[in-house]
Residue, then its C-alpha position, 0 to 999 in steps of 0.5 A: x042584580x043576579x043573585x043565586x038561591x039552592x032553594x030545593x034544587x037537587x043536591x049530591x047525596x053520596x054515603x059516608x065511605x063513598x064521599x071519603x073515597x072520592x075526596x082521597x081520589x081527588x086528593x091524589x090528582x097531582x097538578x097542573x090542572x086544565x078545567x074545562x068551562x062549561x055551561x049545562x045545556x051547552x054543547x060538551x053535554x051530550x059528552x059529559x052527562x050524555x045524549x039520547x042515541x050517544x053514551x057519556x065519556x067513561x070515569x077514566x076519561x072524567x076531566x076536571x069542570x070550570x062552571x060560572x056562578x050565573x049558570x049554576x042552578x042548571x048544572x046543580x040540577x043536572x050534576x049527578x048525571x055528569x061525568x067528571x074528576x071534580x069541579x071550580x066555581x068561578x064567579x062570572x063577574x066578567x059575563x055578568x059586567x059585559x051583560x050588565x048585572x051585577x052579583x050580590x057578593x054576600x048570596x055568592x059567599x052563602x051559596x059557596x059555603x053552602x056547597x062546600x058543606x056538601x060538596x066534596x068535588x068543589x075543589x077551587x072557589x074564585x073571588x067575585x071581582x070587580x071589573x075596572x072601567x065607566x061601565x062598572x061606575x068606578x075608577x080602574x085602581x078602586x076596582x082594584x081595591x074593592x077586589x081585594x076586599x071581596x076575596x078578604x071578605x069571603x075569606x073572612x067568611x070561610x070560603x077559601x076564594x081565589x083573587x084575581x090579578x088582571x093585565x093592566x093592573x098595577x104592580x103592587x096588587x100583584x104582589x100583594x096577593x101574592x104575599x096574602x092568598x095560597x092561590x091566584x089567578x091570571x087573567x084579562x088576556x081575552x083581548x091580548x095578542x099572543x105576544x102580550x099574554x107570553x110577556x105578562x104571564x112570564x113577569x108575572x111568574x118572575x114576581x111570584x114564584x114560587x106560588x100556585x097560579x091558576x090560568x084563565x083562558x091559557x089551556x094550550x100546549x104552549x102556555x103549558x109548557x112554558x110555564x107551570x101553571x098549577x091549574x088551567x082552564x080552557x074555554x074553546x073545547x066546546x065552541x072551537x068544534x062545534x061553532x066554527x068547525x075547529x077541533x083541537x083534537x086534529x091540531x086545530x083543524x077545521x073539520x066540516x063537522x058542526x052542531x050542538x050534538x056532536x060528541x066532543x070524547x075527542x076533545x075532552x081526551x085532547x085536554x087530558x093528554x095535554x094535562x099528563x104531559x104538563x104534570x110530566x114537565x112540572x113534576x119538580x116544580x110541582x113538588x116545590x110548591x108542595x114542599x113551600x105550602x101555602x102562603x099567608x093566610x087571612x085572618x078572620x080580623x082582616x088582617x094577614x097572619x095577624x098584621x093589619x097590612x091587607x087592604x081591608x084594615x087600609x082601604x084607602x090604598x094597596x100596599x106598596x111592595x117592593x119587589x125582592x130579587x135576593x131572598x130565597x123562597x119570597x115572592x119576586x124570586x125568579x126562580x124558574x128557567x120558564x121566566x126572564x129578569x122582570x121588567x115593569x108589567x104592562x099597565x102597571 
C-alpha cells in the first residue's frame, strides 16, 4: 500500500503580502495550460531547482509543475529550491497499478487537504482512479464506478479533485462527470495510435463542451492546436533529450547530447512558447468558459447540487445520459469548429 505522511518534511513558509501576491499572480495566468511532469532527482532538476556548475532557469521562464502522488515527499523537501509558476498533484494511480501497489484513498485526501491549507501554488488536485482490468482485481465497468466514487468522496471531504474519463470507458461516465464536476481530464492514450487519441479526444470534446478539460500526455503542437484544452501536461520533456537523444526544442531531432545533467532551459522554454500560442488560438474560447463558470458542484450529502443522481447515492450503476445536440449551453453541445458530429466512443 503507498501511503504518504508530511511528517516533519520542510514546508513553504512565505509571509501574509508574499503569499497574497503570488496567489493573484496565478490568478492572472490565463489557460490553457501545459504542466510539466516531473520527479524530484529526475533529469529536468538541474534546470528547475539547479545543479552544481549550472544556474536554474530564471522566474520569467517558471513553468507550471505536474508531480505524482508516489513522489511527493522528495519534491516537498526540495520545492523551495525549485523555480516554477505553480503546481498539480496527480495521484499516480496508474504507476502505483503497473508497480503493484496500491494507494490509500483517505491518506490521499489528508495529505491534499493539508497542503491545500498551506500551499497556495497547488493550483489543480486530481482524484485517485481505479484502473480497470484482472490486474487490479475488478471488473472494467466497476472500476469505473469505484472512480467516480473517489472523486465524490474527496469532494465530500474538501478537496476540489478532478476525475478522469479513460479511452474505453463508456459513454455515459463521460458525460456524467461532465454534468457533475467543474474540471475533467482525458486520459489512457499511452498505448493509443495517433489516429485513435485524434478521434477520441474530437468526440469527447463534441460531447462536453464547453467544459474545462484537462489533458494527459497531449502536450504537443498539434493536439494544442486542435483542441482547446484548458491544461495539459507533457510527460517526455525530460526523457525525450536525455534517454533517447530527442529535443523537442530542435523539432524533435535527435542530437547526440545525453545524460542525466544536461540543462533542459531549451525544453522548458519550448513548452512555454507552445502555451503562449495555445492561449493565442484559445483566447475566445477561453473566455467562454470563463462566462459559463463552473459546472455542478457536489454536495457534501453526495448528491449533485442536491439531487441524489451521482453514483454515490446509486452504486449500483452509472447514470444513463442521454447525449443533447439541441440545447444551448449543455453538455453534448458541439459548439467548437475543433470538433465533428459525435460518433460512439471507442470502447463505449
Amino acid at each position: 500500500m503507498t501511503t504518504l505522511r508530511l511528517g516533519n518534511a520542510p514546508t513553504v513558509r512565505r509571509s501574509t503580502a508574499a503569499r497574497d501576491q503570488e496567489v493573484a499572480a496565478i490568478k492572472k495566468q490565463p489557460a490553457p495550460t501545459i504542466r510539466l511532469a516531473h520527479v524530484d532527482g529526475a533529469q529536468g532538476t538541474c534546470s528547475l531547482a539547479g545543479a552544481k556548475g549550472q544556474k536554474k532557469i530564471p522566474p520569467s521562464s517558471a513553468p507550471a509543475l505536474l508531480v505524482a502522488y508516489p513522489y511527493l515527499k522528495p519534491w516537498l523537501a526540495r520545492q523551495r529550491e525549485y523555480t516554477y509558476r505553480d503546481w498539480a498533484l496527480d495521484s499516480g494511480a496508474f504507476s502505483a497499478w503497473q508497480s503493484g501497489d496500491v494507494i490509500d484513498l483517505q491518506a490521499y485526501i489528508e495529505i491534499c487537504k493539508e497542503l491545500k491549507a498551506k500551499d497556495p501554488t497547488l493550483t489543480d488536485i486530481f482524484s485517485l482512479d481505479v484502473i480497470g482490468g484482472a490486474k487490479a482485481g475488478v471488473a472494467h465497468r466497476e472500476a469505473v464506478r469505484q472512480s467516480i466514487r473517489n472523486a465524490e468522496a474527496m469532494w465530500k471531504a474538501g478537496v476540489e479533485a478532478i476525475p478522469t474519463f479513460h479511452l474505453g470507458e463508456p459513454e455515459d461516465a463521460l458525460l456524467h462527470l461532465a454534468k457533475s464536476f467543474p474540471k475533467i481530464a482525458l486520459g489512457g492514450l499511452v498505448r493509443a495510435s495517433h489516429k485513435v487519441r485524434m478521434d477520441w479526444i474530437r468526440q469527447c470534446f463534441a460531447r462536453v463542451w464547453p467544459k474545462r478539460i484537462h489533458g494527459f500526455g497531449v502536450a504537443s503542437e498539434e493536439y494544442l492546436q486542435s483542441f482547446p484544452f484548458h491544461s495539459v501536461d507533457a510527460t517526455n520533456w525530460e526523457m525525450g533529450p536525455c534517454a533517447y537523444g530527442r529535443w523537442a526544442s530542435f523539432g524533435g531531432a535527435h542530437v547526440s547530447v545525453r545524460g542525466s545533467t544536461q540543462n533542459l532551459r531549451s525544453e522548458v522554454e519550448h513548452y512555454l512558447r507552445m502555451e503562449r500560442q495555445a492561449r493565442e488560438r484559445w483566447v475566445k474560447e477561453m473566455a467562454q468558459l470563463e462566462s459559463v463558470g463552473p459546472s455542478l458542484r457536489l454536495s457534501v450529502a453526495g448528491t449533485v447540487d442536491g439531487r441524489a443522481d451521482s453514483v454515490l447515492s446509486k452504486p449500483g450503476a452509472i447514470p444513463a445520459v442521454r447525449l443533447s445536440l439541441d440545447a444551448k449551453k449543455r453538455v453534448g453541445e458541439r459548439t467548437s469548429k475543433a470538433t465533428h458530429p459525435p460518433r460512439k466512443l471507442l470502447g463505449g
